[in-house]
N, C-alpha and C positions, 0 to 999 in steps of 0.2 A: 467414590463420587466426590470428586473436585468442588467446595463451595466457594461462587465469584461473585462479587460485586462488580457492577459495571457505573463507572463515572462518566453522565452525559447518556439522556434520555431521549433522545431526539429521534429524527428517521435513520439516522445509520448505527446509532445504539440499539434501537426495537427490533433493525433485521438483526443483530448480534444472537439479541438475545431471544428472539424467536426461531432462529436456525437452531439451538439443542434444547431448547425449555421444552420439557414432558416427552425429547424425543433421543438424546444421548443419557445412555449408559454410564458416562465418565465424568459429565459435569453439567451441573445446575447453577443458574442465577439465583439466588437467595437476595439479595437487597441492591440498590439505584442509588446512589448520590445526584443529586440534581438542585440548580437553585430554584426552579420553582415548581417543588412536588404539586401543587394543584394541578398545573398543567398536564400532568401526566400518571394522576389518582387512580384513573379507569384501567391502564393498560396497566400499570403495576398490579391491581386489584386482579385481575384478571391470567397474571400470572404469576403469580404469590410473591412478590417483593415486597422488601419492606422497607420506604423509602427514606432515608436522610438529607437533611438539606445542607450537607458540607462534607466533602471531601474527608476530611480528618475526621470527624464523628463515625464518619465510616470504617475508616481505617482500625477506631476503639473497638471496632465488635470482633473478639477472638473468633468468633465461629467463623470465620470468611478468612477460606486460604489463598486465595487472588483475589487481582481487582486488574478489569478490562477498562482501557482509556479511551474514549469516543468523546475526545476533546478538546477543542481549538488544540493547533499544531504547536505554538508560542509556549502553549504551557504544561506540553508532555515533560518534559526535564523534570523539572523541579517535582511534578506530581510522582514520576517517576521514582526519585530519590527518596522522597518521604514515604513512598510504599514500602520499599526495599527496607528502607529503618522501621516498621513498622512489623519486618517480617514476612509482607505478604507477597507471592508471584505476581509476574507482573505481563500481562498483552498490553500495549500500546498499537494502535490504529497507525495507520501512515497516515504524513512521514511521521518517522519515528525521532525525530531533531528536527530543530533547522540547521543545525551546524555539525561541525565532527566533535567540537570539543563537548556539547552538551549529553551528544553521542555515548562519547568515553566517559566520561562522569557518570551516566546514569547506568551504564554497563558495569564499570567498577563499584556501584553503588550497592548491586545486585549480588554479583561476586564478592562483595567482602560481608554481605551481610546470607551468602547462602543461599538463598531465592534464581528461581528460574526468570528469565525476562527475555522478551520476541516480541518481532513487529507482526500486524496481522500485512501482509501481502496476497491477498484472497486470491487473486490471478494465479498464483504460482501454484496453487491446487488444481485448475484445470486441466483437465487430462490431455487435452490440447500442449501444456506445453511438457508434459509426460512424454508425449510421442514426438516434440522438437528433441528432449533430451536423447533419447534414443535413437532417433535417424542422426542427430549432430557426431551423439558417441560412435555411432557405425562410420560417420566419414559419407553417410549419404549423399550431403550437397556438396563435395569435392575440396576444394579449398574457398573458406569464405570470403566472400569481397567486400561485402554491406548489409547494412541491415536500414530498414527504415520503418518508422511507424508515426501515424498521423492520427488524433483521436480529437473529436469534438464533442460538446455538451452544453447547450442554449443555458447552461444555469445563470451566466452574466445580466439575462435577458429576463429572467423569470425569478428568483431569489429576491425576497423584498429588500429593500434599501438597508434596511437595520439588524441585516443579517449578517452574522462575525465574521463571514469570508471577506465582508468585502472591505478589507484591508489590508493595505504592502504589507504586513508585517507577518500577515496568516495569508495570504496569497502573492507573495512576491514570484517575479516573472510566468505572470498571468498563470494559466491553468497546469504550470507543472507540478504544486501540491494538490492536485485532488486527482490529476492524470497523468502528469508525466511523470511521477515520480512509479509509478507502476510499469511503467513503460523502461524509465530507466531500470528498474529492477527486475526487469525482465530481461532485459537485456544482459545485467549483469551477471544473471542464475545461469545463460544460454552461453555466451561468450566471453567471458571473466572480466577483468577490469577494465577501465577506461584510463585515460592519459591524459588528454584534454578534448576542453569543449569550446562553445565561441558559438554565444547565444543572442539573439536579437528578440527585440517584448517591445510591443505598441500598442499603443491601446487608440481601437476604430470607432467605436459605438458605444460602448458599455459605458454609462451615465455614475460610474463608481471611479473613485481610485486607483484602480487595477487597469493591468494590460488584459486585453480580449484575445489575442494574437502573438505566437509567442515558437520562434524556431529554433532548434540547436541543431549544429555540426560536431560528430564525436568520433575521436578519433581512439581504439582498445590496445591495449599493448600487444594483444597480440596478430596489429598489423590490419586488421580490418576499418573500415571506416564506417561511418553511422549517423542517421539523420530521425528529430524528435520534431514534431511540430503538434499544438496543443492549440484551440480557441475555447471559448466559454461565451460565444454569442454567434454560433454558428447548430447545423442539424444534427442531432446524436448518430456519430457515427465513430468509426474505427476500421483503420488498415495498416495490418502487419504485415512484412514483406525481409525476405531473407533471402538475398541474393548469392550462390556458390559457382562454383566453375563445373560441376555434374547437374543439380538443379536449381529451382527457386522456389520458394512455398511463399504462402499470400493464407492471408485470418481474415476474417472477418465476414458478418458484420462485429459490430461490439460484443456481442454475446460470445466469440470465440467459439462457436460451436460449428462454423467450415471451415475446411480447412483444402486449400489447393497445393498438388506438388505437381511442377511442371518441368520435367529431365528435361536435359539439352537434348536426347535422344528417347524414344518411345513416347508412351502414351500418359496422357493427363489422370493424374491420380485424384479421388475426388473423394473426402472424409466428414463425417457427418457425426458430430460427437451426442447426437440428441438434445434430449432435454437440458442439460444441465446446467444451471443456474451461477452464475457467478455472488449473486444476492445473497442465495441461500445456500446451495450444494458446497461454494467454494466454504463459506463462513463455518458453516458445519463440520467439515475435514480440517479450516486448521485451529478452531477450537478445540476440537479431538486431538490434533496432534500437541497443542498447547498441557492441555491434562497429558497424555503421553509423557509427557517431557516432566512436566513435575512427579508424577507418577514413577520416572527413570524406567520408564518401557521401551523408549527410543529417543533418541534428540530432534529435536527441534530441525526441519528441512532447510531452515536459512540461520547459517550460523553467524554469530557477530560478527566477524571482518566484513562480510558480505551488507548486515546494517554499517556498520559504520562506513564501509566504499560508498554504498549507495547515498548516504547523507553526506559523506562528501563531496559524489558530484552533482546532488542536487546546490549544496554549497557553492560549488563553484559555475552554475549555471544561475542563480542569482545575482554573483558578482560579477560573470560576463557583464550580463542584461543591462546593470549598471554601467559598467563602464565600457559597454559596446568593445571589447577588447577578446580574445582569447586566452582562456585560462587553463593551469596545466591541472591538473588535480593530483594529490597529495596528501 
């Protein structure tokens, strides 16, 4: 049994750690870094944590052989780095950088000190795109042409003022760190790398710093083209779309649990993955696979090149947005 701290108590640190508390096998939360333990006394009490109020006080306690980051994006690196020297494995939430070089640093930081370290990508657990990988591998949709995906989320409209997202520096071109960058990585896992992108971010409504509205054009090396579009002051929704020369399959709502395949020829295929949670069911399998991995029972489903691509071309969709230009990625 894997023991993990998790840094950053918040609502997407509590599904972390309510998705295996008292229900996996392979790993338990034992203690919370947080700065202000009162605000979150109950819940910790409630599932036996024992809470620190600093990062590194945490890191002192030998009994904790990981530590999960559920923490502004700006400052996964560095927290990163000093886990790694501290010894401990390391999950980081997405994005997992904002850049490649902090990327590589905190990878190499891991590797020379021993320690496992992955990003959590919840989506990639869906069985939903289990069965993309499999019809992709069979050659199902013929030769691919495009891919496109559009995902919204009112959080622009509904997050209080004084909330960390709402700054360029943790939400630079609008909603691609909290959605596109899952999008982008999903794409990546589906059809391998990108080449360039050429991204336009405007901000319509949202009374904050940040863009609300926010497009890319991508072009994969191998020859397919691809389109991202991201708001955070629009209705929670989601649409994935994969266009071939035999079919075309379409996701959604958000939850990724339909799934349509529409041949050029026969009949409309129509897929129903149930219940399963991307909150919860996804968090739980790649926790599991996280112990897995330190465990050495199997590797980690997304390996480094694959973080470091993706945070390059979230990188280089950044630097589009700014300088309204196309950029190659690299």
């Amino acid at each position: 049994m894997i023991k993990a701290g998790i840094v950053g108590l918040g609502w997407w640190g509590q599904n972390l750690v309510s998705s295996v508390q008292g229900i996996s096998d392979s790993i338990i939360f034992t203690s919370g870094a947080v700065r202000h333990p009162e605000k979150v006394a109950e819940y910790a009490n409630n599932n036996n944590l024992e809470l620190f109020d600093s990062f590194k006080s945490m890191l002192s306690d030998a009994d904790i052989e990981a530590v999960v980051l559920a923490t502004p994006h700006s400052v996964h690196a560095d927290q990163m780095v000093a886990a790694a020297k501290a010894g401990k494995h390391i999950y980081s939430e997405k994005p997992f950088t904002m850049n490649r070089a902090d990327a590589e640093r905190s990878i190499d930081a891991a590797n020379k000190a021993g320690v496992k370290i992955v990003v959590g990508h919840n989506r990639r657990f869906h069985p939903v795109m289990g069965e993309l990988r499999t019809r992709l591998k069979a050659g199902d949709l013929g030769t691919l042409l495009h891919v496109e995906a559009t995902e919204s989320v009112p959080a622009g409209m509904m997050l209080p003022s004084d909330n960390w997202r709402f700054d360029r520096s943790e939400w630079p071109a609008g909603g691609m760190t909290p959605m596109g960058i899952h999008l982008i990585d999903g794409m990546v896992d589906l059809f391998g790398t990108i080449s360039s992108v050429y991204c336009q971010s405007v901000n319509r409504v949202v009374e904050a710093n940040i863009d609300d509205t926010t497009s890319v054009l991508l072009k994969f090396d191998n020859g397919m083209t691809g389109y991202i579009a991201v708001m955070v002051a629009a209705r929670q929704n989601l649409r994935f779309a994969i266009h071939g020369t035999q079919s075309s399959v379409f996701i959604s709502p958000r939850s990724y649990n339909q799934m349509q395949v529409l041949p050029f020829e026969g009949e409309i295929e129509n897929i129903d993955f149930g219940e399963f949670n991307i909150e919860g069911d996804a968090l739980n399998l790649e926790l599991e696979a996280f112990a897995a991995a330190i465990d050495e029972r199997e590797p980690y489903p997304i390996p480094h090149s694959q973080i470091i691509h993706v945070v390059t071309v979230l990188e280089a969709i950044i630097k589009s947005s700014e300088t309204n230009m196309p950029i190659g990625v690299n």
